[in-house]
Backbone as CSV, one residue per row, in Angstrom:
resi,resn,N_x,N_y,N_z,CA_x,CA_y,CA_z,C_x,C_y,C_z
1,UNK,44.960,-77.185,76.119,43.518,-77.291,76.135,42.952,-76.908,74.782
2,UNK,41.823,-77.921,74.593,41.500,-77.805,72.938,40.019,-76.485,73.391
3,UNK,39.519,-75.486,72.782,38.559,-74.728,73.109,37.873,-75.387,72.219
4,UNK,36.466,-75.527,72.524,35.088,-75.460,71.850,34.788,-74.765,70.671
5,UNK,34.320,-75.193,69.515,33.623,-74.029,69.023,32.200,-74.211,69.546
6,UNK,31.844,-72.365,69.272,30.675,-72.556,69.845,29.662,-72.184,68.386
7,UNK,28.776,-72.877,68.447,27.603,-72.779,67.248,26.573,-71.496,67.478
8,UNK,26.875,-70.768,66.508,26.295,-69.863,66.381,24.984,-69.325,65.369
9,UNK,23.734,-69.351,65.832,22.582,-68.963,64.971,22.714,-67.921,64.427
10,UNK,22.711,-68.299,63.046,22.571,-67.134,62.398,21.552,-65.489,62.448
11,UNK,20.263,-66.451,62.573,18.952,-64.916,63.312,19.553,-64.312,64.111
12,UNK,19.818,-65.072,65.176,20.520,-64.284,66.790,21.879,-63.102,66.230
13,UNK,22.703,-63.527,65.309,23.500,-62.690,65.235,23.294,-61.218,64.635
14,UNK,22.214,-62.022,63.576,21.857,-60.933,62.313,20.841,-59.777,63.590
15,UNK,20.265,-60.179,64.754,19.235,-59.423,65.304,20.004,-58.452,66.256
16,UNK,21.111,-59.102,66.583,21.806,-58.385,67.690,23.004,-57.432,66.843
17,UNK,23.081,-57.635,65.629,23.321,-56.306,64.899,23.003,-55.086,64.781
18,UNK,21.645,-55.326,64.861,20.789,-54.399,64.610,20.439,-53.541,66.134
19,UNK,19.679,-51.795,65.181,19.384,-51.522,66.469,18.386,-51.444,67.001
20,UNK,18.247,-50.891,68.307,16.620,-51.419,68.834,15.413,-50.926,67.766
21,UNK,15.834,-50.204,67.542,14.641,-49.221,66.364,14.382,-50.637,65.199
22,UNK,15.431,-50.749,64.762,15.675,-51.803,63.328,14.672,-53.172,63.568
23,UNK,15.105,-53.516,64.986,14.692,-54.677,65.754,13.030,-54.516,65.841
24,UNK,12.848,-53.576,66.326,11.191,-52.778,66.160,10.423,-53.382,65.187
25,UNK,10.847,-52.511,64.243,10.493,-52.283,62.062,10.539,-53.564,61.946
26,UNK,11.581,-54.668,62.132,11.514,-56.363,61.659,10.180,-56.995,62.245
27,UNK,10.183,-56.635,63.721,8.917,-57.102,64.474,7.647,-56.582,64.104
28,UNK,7.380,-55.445,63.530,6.333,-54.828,62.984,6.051,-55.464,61.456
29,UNK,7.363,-55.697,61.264,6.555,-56.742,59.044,6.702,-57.681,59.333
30,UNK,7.386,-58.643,60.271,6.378,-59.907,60.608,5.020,-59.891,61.489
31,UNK,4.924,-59.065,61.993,3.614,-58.959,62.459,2.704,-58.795,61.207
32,UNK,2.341,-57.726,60.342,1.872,-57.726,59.380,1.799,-58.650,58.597
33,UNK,3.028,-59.458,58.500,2.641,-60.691,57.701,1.811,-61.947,57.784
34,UNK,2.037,-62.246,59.263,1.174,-62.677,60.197,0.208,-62.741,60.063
35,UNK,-0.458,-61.288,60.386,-1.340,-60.990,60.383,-2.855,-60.452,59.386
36,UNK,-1.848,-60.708,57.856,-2.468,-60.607,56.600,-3.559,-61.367,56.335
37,UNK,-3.878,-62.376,57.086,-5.080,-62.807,56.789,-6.050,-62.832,57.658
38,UNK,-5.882,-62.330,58.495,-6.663,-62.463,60.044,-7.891,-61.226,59.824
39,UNK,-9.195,-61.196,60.286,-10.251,-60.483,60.272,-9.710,-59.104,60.834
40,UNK,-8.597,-58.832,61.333,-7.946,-57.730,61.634,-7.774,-56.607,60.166
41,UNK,-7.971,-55.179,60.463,-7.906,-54.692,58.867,-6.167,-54.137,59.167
42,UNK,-6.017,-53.648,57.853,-4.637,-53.156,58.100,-4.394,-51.907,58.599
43,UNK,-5.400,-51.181,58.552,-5.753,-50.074,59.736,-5.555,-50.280,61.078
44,UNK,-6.199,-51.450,61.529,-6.100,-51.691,63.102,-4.828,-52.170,63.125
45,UNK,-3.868,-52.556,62.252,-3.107,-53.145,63.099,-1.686,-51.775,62.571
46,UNK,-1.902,-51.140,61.524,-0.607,-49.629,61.929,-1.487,-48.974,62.901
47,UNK,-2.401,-49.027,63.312,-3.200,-47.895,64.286,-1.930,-48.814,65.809
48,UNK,-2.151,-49.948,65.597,-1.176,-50.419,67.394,0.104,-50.419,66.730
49,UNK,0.854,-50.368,65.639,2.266,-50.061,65.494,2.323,-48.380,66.391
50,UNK,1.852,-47.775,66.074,1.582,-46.483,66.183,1.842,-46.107,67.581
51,UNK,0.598,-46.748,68.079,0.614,-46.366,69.514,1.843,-47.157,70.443
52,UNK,2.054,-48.331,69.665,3.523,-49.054,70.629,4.810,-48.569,70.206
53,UNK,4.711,-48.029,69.188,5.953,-47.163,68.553,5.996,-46.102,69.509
54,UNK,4.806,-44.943,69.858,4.615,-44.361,70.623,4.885,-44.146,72.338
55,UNK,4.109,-45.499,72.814,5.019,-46.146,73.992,6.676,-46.167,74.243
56,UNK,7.008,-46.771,72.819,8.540,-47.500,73.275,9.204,-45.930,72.835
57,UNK,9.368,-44.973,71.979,9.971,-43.866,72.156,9.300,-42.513,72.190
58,UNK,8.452,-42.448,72.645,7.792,-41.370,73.694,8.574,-40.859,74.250
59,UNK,8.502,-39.164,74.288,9.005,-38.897,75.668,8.646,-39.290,77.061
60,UNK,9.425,-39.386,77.834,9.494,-39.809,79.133,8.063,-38.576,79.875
61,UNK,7.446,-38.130,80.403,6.544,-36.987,81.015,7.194,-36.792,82.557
């Protein structure tokens, strides 16, 4: 039996390297980048890194 190769995306690999934290920080400077031109200031938008950073490793209460 001949096996498959299987095609592999490069993003997908490079993301699942990483760790959830890392994965975070990438999603947070494309957001910013994103979001560089939008009537949003750059205040409001580390003010919700902040608080979702906050969320995702918060202590548990």
């Amino acid at each position: 039996m001949k096996v498959a190769a299987k095609s592999i995306n490069p993003e997908d690999y490079i993301l699942s390297v990483l760790s959830p934290e890392d994965r975070l920080d990438a999603a947070f400077k494309i957001a910013k980048e994103a979001f560089k031109n939008s009537k949003l200031t750059m205040t409001d938008i580390d003010n919700a890194v902040i608080s979702v950073r906050r969320k995702a490793y918060g202590k548990k209460r």
